[in-house]
C-alpha positions as CSV (number, residue, x, y, z in Angstrom):
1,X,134.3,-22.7,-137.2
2,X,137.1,-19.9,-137.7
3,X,135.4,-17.4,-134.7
4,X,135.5,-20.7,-132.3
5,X,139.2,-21.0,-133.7
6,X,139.8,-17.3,-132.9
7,X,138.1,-17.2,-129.4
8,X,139.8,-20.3,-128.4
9,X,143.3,-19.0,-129.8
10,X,142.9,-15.5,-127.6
11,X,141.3,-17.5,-124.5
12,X,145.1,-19.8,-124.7
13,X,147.0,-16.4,-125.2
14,X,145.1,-14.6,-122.3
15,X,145.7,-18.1,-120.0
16,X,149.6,-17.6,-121.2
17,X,149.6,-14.2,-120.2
18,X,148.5,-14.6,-116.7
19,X,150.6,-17.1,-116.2
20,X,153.3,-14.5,-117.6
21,X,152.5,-12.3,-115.2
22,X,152.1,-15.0,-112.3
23,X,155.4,-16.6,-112.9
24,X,157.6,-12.8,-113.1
25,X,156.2,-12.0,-109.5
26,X,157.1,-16.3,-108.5
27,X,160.9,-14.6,-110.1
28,X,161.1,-11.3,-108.0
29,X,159.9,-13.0,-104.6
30,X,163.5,-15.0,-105.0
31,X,165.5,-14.1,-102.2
32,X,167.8,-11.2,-103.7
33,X,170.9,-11.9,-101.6
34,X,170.9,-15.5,-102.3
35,X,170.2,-15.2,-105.9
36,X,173.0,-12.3,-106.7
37,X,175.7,-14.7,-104.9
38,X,174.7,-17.6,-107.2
39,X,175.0,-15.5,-109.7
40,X,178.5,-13.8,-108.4
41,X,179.5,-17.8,-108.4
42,X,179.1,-18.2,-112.3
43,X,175.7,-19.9,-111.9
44,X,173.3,-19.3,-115.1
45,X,169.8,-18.1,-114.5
46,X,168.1,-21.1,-115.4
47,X,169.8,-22.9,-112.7
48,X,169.1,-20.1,-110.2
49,X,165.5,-21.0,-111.3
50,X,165.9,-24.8,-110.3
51,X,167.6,-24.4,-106.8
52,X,165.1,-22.2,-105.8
53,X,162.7,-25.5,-106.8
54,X,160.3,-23.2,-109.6
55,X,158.3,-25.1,-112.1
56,X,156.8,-24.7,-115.5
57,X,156.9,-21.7,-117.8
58,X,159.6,-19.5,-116.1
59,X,162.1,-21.6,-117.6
60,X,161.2,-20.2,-121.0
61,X,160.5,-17.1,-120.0
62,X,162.4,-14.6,-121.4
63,X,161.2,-11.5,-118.9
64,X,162.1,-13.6,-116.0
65,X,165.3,-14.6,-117.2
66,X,166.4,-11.0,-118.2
67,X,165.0,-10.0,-114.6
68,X,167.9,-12.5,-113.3
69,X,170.8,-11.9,-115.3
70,X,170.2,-7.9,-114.6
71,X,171.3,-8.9,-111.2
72,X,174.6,-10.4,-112.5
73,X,177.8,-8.5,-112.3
74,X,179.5,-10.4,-114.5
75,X,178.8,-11.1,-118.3
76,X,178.2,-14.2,-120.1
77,X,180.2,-17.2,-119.2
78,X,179.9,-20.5,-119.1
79,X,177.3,-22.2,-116.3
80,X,179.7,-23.6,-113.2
81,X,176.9,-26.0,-112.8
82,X,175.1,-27.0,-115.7
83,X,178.4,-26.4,-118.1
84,X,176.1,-24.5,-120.4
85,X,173.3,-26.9,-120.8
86,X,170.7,-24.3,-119.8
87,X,172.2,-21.7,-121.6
88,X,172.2,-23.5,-124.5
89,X,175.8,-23.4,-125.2
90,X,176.8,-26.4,-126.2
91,X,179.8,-28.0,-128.3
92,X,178.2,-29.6,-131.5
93,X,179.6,-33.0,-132.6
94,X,177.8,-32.7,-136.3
95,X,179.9,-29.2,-136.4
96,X,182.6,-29.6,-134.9
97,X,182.1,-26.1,-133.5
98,X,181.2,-24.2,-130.0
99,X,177.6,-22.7,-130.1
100,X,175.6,-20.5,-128.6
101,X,172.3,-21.0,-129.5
102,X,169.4,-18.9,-128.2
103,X,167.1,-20.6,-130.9
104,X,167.5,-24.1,-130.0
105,X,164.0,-25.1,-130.1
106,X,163.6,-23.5,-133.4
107,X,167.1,-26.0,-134.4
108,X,165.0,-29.0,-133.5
109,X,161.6,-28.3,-134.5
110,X,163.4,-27.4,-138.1
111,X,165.1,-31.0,-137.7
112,X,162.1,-32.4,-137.1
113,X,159.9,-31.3,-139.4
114,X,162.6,-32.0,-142.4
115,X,162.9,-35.8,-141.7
116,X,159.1,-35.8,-142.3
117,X,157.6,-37.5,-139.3
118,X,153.5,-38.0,-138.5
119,X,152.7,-37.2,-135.3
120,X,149.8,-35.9,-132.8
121,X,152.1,-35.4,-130.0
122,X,155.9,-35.5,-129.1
123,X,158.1,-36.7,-126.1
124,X,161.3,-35.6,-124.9
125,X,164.3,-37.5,-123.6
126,X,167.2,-36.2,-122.3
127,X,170.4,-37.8,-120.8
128,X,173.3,-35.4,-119.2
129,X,176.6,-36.6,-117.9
130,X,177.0,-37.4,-113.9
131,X,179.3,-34.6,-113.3
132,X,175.8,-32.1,-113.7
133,X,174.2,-34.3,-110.8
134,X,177.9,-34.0,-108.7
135,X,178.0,-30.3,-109.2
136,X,174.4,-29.9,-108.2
137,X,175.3,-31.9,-104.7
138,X,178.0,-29.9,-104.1
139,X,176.1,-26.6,-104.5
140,X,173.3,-28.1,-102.3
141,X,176.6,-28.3,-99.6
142,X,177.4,-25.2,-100.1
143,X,173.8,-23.4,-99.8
144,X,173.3,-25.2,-96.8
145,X,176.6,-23.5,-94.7
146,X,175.5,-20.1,-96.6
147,X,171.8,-19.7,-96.1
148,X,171.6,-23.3,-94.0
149,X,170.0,-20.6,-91.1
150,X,167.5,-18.1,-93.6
151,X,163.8,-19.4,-93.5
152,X,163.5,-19.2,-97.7
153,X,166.0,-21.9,-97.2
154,X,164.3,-24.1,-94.7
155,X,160.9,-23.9,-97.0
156,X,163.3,-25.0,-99.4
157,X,163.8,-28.1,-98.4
158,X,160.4,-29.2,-98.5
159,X,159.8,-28.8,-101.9
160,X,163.3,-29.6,-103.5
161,X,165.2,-28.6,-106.6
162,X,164.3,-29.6,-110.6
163,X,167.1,-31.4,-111.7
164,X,169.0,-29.8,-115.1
165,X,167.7,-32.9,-116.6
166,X,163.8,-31.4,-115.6
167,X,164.6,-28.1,-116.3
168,X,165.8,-27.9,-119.7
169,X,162.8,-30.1,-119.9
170,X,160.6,-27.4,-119.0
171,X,162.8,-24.5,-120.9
172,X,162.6,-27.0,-124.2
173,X,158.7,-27.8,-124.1
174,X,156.5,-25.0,-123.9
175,X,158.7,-23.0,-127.5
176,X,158.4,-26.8,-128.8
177,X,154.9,-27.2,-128.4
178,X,154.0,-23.9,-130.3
179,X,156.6,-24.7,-133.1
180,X,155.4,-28.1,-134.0
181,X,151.6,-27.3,-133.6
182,X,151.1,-30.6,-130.9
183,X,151.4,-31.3,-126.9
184,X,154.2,-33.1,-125.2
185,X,152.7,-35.9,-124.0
186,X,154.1,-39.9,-123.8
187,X,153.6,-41.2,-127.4
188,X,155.4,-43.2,-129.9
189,X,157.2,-40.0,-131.1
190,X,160.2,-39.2,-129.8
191,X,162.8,-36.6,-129.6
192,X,166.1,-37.3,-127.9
193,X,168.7,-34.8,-126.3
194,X,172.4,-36.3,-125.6
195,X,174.7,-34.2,-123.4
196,X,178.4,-35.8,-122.8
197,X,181.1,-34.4,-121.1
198,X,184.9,-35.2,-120.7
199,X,185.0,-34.7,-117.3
200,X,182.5,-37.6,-116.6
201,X,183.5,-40.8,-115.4
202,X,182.9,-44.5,-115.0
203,X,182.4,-44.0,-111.0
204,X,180.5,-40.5,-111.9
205,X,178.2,-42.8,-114.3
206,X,177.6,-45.7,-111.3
207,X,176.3,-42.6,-109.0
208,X,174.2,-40.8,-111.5
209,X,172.2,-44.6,-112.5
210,X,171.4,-44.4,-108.6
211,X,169.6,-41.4,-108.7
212,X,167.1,-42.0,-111.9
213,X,165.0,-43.7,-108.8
214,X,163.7,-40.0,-108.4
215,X,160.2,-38.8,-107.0
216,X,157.8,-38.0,-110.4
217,X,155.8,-35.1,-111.0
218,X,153.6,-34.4,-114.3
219,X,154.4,-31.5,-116.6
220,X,151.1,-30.5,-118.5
221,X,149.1,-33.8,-119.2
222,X,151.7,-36.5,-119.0
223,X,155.7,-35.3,-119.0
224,X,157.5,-36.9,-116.5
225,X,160.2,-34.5,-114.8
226,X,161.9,-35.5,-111.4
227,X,162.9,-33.2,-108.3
228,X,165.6,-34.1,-105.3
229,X,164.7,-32.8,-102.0
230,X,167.5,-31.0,-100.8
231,X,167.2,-32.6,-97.3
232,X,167.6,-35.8,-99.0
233,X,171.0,-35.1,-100.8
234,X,172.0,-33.4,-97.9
235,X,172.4,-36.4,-95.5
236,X,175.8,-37.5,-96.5
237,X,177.1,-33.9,-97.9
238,X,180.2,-32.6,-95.9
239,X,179.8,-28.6,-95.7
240,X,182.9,-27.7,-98.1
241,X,181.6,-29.4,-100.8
242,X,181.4,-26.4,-103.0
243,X,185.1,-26.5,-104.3
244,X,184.3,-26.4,-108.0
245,X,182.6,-23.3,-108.0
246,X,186.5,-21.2,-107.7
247,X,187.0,-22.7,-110.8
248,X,185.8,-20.9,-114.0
249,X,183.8,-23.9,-115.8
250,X,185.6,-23.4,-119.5
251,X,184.6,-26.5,-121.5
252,X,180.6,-26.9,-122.5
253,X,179.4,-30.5,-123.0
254,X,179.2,-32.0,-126.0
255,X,175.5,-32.1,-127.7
256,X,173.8,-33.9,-130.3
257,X,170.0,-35.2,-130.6
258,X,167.5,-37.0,-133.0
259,X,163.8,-38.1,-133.5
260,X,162.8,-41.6,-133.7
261,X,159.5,-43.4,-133.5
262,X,158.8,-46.5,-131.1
263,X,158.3,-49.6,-132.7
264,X,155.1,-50.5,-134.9
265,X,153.8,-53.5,-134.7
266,X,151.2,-55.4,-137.4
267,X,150.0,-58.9,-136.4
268,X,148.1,-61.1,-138.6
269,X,148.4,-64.7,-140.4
270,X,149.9,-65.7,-143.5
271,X,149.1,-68.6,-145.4
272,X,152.3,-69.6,-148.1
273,X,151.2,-71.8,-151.1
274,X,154.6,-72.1,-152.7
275,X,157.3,-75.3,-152.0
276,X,159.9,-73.2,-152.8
277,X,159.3,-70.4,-150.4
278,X,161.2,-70.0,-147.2
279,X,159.8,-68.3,-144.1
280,X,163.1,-66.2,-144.0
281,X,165.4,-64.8,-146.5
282,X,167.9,-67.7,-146.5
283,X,171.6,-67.9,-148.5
284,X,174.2,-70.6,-147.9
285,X,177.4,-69.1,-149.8
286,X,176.2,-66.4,-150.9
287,X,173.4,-68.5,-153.2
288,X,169.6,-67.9,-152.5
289,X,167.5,-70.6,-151.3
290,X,164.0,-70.4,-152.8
291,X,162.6,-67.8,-155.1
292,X,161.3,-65.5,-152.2
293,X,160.7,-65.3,-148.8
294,X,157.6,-64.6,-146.2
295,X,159.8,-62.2,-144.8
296,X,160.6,-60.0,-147.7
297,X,156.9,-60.5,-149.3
298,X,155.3,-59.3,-146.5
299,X,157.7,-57.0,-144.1
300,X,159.2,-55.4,-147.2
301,X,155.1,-54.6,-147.9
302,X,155.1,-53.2,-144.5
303,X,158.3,-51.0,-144.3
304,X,157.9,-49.4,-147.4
305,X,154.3,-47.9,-146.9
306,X,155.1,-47.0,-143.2
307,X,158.5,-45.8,-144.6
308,X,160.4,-47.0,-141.7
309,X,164.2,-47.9,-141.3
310,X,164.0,-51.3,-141.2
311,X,161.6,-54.3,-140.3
312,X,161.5,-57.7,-137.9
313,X,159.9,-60.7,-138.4
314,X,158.4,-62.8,-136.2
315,X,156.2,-66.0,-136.8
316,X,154.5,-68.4,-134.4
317,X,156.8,-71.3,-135.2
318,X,158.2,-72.3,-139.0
319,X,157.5,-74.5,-141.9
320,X,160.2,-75.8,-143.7
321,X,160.8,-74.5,-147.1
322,X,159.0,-77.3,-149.3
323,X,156.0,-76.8,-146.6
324,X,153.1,-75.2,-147.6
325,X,151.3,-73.4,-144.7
326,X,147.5,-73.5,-145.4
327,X,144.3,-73.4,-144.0
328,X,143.6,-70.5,-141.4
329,X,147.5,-69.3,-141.7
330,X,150.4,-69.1,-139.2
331,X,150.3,-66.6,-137.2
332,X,152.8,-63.2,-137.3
333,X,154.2,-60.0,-136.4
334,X,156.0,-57.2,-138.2
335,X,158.1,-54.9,-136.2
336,X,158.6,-51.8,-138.3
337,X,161.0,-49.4,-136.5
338,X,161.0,-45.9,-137.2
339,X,158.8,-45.3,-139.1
340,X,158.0,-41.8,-140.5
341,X,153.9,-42.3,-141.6
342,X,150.9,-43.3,-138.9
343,X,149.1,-46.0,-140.0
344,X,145.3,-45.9,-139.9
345,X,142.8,-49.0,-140.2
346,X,142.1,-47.8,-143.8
347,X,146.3,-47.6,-144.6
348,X,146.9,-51.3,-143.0
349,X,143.7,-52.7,-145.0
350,X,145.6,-51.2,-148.0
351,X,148.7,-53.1,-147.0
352,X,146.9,-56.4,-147.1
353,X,145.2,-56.0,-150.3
354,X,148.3,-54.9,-151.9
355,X,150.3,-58.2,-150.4
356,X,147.3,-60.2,-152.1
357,X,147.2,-59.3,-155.2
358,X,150.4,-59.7,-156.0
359,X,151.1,-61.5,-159.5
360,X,152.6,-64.6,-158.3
361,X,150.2,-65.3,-155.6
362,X,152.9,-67.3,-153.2
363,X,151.7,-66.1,-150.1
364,X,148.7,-64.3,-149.1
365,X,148.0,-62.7,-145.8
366,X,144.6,-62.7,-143.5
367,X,143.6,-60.3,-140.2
368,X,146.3,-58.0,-140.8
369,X,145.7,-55.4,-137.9
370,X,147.9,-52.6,-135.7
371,X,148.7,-53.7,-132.4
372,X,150.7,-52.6,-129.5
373,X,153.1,-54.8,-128.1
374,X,150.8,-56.6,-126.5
375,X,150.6,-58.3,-129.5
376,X,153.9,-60.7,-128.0
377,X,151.8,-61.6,-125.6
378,X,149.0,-62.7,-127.8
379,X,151.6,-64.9,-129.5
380,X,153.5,-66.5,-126.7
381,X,150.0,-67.5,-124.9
382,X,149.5,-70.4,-126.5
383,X,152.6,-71.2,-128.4
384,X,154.2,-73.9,-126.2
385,X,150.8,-75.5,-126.0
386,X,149.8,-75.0,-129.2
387,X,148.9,-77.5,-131.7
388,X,149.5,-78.4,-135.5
389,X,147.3,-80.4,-137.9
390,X,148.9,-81.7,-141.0
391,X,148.2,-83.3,-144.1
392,X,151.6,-85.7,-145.5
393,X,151.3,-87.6,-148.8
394,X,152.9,-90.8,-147.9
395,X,154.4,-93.7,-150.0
396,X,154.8,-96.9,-148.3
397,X,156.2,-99.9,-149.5
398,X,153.1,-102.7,-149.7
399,X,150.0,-101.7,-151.2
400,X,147.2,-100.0,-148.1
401,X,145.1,-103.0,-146.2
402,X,141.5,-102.4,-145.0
403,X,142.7,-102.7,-141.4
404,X,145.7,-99.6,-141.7
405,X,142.4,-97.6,-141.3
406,X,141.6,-98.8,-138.1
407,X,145.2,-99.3,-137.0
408,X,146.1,-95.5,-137.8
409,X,143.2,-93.9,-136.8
410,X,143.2,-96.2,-133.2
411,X,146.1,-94.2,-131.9
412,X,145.1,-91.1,-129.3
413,X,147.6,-89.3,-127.6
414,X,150.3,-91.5,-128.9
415,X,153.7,-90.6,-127.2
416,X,156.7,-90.6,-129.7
417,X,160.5,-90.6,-128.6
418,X,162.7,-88.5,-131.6
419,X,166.3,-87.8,-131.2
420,X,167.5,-84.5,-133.3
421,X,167.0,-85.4,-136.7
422,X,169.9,-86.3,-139.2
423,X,169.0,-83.7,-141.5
424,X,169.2,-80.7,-138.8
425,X,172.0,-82.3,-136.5
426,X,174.7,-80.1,-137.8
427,X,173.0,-77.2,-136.2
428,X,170.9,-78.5,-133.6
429,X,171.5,-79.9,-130.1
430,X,171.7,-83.8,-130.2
431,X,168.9,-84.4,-127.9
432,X,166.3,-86.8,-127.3
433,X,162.1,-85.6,-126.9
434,X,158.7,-87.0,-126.3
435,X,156.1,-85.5,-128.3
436,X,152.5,-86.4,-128.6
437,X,150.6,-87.4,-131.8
438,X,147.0,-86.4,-130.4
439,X,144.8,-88.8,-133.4
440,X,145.9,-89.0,-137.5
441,X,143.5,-90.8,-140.0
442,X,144.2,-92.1,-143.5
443,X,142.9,-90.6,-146.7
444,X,142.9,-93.5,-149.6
445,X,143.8,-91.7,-153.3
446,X,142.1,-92.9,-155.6
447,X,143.6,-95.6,-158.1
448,X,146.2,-95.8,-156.0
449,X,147.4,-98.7,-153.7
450,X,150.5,-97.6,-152.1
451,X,149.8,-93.9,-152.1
452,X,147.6,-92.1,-149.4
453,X,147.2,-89.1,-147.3
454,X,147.6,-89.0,-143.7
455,X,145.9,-86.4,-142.0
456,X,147.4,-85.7,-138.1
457,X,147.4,-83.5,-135.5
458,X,150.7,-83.2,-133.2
459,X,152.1,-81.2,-130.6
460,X,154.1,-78.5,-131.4
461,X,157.6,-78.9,-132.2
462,X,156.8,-82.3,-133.0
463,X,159.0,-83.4,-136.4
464,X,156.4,-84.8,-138.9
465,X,158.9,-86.4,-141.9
466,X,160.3,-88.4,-139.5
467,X,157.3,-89.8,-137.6
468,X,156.7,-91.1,-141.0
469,X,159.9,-92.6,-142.4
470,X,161.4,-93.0,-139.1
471,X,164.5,-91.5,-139.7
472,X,166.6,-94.8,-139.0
473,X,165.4,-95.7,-136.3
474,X,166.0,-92.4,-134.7
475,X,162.0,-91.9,-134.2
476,X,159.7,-94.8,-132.9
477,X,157.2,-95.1,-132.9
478,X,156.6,-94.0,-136.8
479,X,154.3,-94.7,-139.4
480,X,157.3,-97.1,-140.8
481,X,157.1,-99.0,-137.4
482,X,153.2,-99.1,-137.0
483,X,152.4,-100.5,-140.5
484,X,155.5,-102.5,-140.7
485,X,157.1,-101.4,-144.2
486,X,158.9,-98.7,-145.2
487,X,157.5,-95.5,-145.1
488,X,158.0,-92.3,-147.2
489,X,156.8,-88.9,-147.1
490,X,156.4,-87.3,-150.3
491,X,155.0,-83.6,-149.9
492,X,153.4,-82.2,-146.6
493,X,151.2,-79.0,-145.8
494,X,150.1,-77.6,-142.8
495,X,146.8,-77.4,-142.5
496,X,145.7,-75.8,-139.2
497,X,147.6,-74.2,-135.8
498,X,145.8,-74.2,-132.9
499,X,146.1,-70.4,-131.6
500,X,143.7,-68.0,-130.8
501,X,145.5,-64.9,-131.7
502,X,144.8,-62.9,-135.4
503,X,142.0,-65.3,-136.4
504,X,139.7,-62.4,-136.6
C-alpha cells in the first residue's frame, strides 16, 4: 500500500514537471515586444499571462513568472490593470494594513484548516470590482491600435483573454490543492475571495453584472473559469481607450475572504405526543408558550452534532399547540447552515436515536435521512393536495342516537364554507373558503352518552374545531348544524397526512 502510495506520488510529480517544462516554453513563445511594452505600461506578469489568453499552471508558476518580470525595467509597483489583485497586494480590512503577500494560499489554507471544516474537496468564489473589467476593455483598445496589424495578435482573438476573475482562479488553485490535501471541484465547501475598490461605481457595477453571461470552460474536473474574446469586446471600443494606463495605479483594492459550507438538509417525520408542545419556539411578551418546541427538540439535535451556525425549520403544515401529531408523523426538514462536520448515514442514525431517547419523550422522530435540496420538492409535491385524518373527542349537548351513526358517516366529499376563524382573525386575512370533509365516522366511548370520538379525514387547510362547534355560525355546515345541538371539541390529534415523502 505505501510503494503504490510512492509510485503514484512520483508518477503526479513527473506529470507536474512536464507540465513545468511545457508551460515555460508556452511563456518564452510570448511575443517579446508586445510583452516588454505591457510591462513598460505597469502591467503585472500575471496579467501579461491572461492577455496573451494562457491557461492553467503558468499562473502559479514561479519560473515563468520570474522569466516575465526579468523583462521589466521598472521594479515592483502596483498592477495598472488588476490594481494588485494578481500580485497579491492587497489592502486588508481585518488589518487595517497594505500587504504584500507572496504566501496567500498558505494565509487561506491556514484559515481554513483553523475553523475546522470536513471536506473531500473545495470551491472557489471570487468577486472583483467593475473597474478590473473597465481597465481590461480599455487595454484590449489599446492592443488593438498597437499590435491590431502583428499575426500573434490576430490568433489572439480567436482564443480570447482569462479574465482576472479566472486567473487568480488559476494562480489560487493548483498551491491550494497541495496545501489542503483535496481537488477543487464544485462541492458544498466553499471558499470565498472579496476584492472592492473605491474607484468602483454604481454604473461600473450595472456593466460588470452584464458580463457574468461569459463563455465557460472547465479547470481540472469541474472549475468553472470564463474568457472574453477580444473580438467581442472590441466591437464598441474606440481606439484611445487606453488613458488609464499614464496614470501610476497607487491604491490596491480592498480584500477579505471566508469559508462557508452550503446548506444541509435532513428530512424526516416527527410525531409530537405532548398538548403543550408548539411546533415553533413561540413567546408573546417575552413569556414562553409551552414547555418546548419541535423546533428546538429536534433542530437544536441537528445543529449541535453537525456544529453549524445556525438551523431552519420547515414542516409540512402545523398542529396547533394542544395538537398532538400522531400516527406516521408530519413530515420535515432541517436546514443546517454552515456546518463544520459531514454527516454520514451512520452520524444521522445517531441523530435520531439520540432525539428518541430523550427523558421526556415529547416528540420522537422517524426516517430521518440526508438529502439535497431536492428534498423541497419532495415536500411541496403533494402539499396543496395533501390530506389530514383526525381523531376529535367531541361533547355534544343531547346524549348520541343510533341514527348519528348513519347521519355522520353518510357524508362523502362534503363541502364546508369557513370564514377566518374568531380565534386567529387578529392575524389572519378575513376571508371566506370551501374546504372538503372527504368521509368522518363516529366512535361511541364507552359508558358514555354525550361523549364520542369522531374520526375524519379533510382537505388540507381545512379548520377542524370549528367544523365541530361551528364557530358561531361562522362555519356551516358543522357537526353542531348536522346533529342539531351544540357541539364541542374537547381534545384532537392528528392521526395521519397523506404525503408520500419521508415515509421510508
Amino acid at each position: 500500500m505505501e510503494e503504490q502510495k510512492q509510485e503514484e506520488s512520483l508518477k503526479h510529480l513527473g506529470e507536474e514537471e512536464e507540465e513545468e517544462e511545457s508551460v515555460s516554453e508556452s511563456v518564452r513563445d510570448l511575443p517579446s515586444d508586445a510583452v516588454k511594452e505591457l510591462l513598460s505600461e505597469g502591467v503585472c506578469a500575471r496579467c501579461v499571462l491572461r492577455l496573451f489568453g494562457l491557461q492553467g499552471r503558468v499562473y502559479a508558476s514561479p519560473p515563468s513568472l520570474s522569466f516575465l518580470s526579468s523583462l521589466s525595467a521598472t521594479t515592483h509597483q502596483l498592477c495598472t490593470l488588476c490594481f494588485g489583485i494578481l500580485q497579491f497586494t492587497y489592502y486588508s480590512d481585518d488589518t487595517q494594513t497594505l500587504l504584500q503577500n507572496q504566501n496567500l494560499p498558505l494565509l487561506i489554507a491556514d484559515t481554513v484548516k483553523r475553523h475546522a471544516y470536513q471536506f473531500h474537496t473545495f470551491s472557489l468564489e471570487v468577486s472583483i470590482p467593475p473597474i478590473i473589467l473597465n481597465n481590461d476593455n480599455s487595454l484590449r483598445s489599446y492592443m488593438k491600435t498597437k499590435f491590431g496589424s502583428q499575426s500573434w495578435f490576430q490568433e489572439n482573438l480567436l482564443t480570447g483573454c482569462i479574465s482576472t476573475k479566472d486567473a487568480l482562479k488559476f494562480s489560487l488553485i493548483y498551491p491550494l490543492e497541495n496545501l489542503l490535501e483535496c481537488k477543487s471541484s464544485m462541492g458544498n465547501f466553499r471558499i470565498r475571495l472579496t476584492y472592492t475598490h473605491t474607484k468602483a461605481s454604481k454604473g461600473d457595477q450595472n456593466r460588470s453584472d452584464s458580463t457574468e453571461t461569459c463563455k465557460r470552460r472547465k479547470i481540472g474536473e469541474s472549475n468553472l473559469v470564463g474568457e472574453i474574446p477580444i473580438s467581442k469586446s472590441l466591437e464598441n471600443d474606440s481606439s484611445d481607450g487606453c488613458e488609464f494606463l499614464l496614470e501610476k495605479a497607487n491604491e490596491p483594492c480592498h480584500f477579505t475572504f471566508f469559508c462557508y459550507r452550503t446548506p444541509f438538509y435532513f428530512g424526516g417525520r416527527y410525531l409530537k405526543y405532548s398538548r403543550n408542545v408548539s411546533q415553533t419556539c413561540w413567546i408573546i411578551d417575552d413569556e414562553r408558550m409551552g414547555e418546548a418546541s419541535v423546533e428546538e427538540i429536534i433542530g437544536g439535535n441537528i445543529l449541535q452534532a453537525c456544529q453549524g451556525d445556525g438551523f431552519k425549520f420547515h414542516a409540512a403544515g402545523r398542529e396547533d399547540i394542544d395538537v398532538r401529531m400522531l400516527g406516521p408523523g408530519r413530515p420535515f426538514l432541517v436546514e443546517v447552515q454552515n456546518a463544520r462536520h459531514i454527516p454520514s448515514e451512520l452520524f444521522v442514525k445517531d441523530v435520531e436515536k439520540k432525539i428518541n431517547n430523550m427523558e421526556n419523550k415529547l416528540v420522537r422522530v422517524k426516517n430521518l435521512k440526508l438529502v439535497g435540496s431536492e428534498g423541497w420538492d419532495l415536500m411541496r409535491e403533494g402539499e396543496a393536495e395533501k390530506q389530514k385524518q383526525y381523531a376529535a373527542l367531541v361533547w355534544i349537548s343531547r346524549p348520541l342516537k343510533d341514527e348519528d351513526f348513519q347521519c355522520i358517516s353518510s357524508h362523502k366529499d362534503l363541502k364546508v364554507l369557513q370564514r377566518t376563524p374568531i380565534r386567529v382573525l387578529h392575524r389572519r386575512s378575513p376571508l371566506e373558503r370551501e374546504k372538503i370533509i372527504h368521509w368522518m365516522k363516529i366512535e361511541a366511548i364507552a359508558g358514555s352518552s354525550q361523549y364520542f370520538l369522531l374520526h375524519l379525514c379533510t382537505q388540507a387547510g381545512t379548520y377542524i374545531k370549528e367544523f365541530v362547534h361551528g364557530d358561531l355560525g361562522r362555519t356551516y355546515p358543522s357537526i353542531g348544524s348536522i346533529l342539531g345541538c351544540r357541539a364541542e371539541i374537547l381534545q384532537l390529534d392528528v392521526t395521519d397526512i397523506k404525503m408520500e415523502c419521508f415515509l421510508t
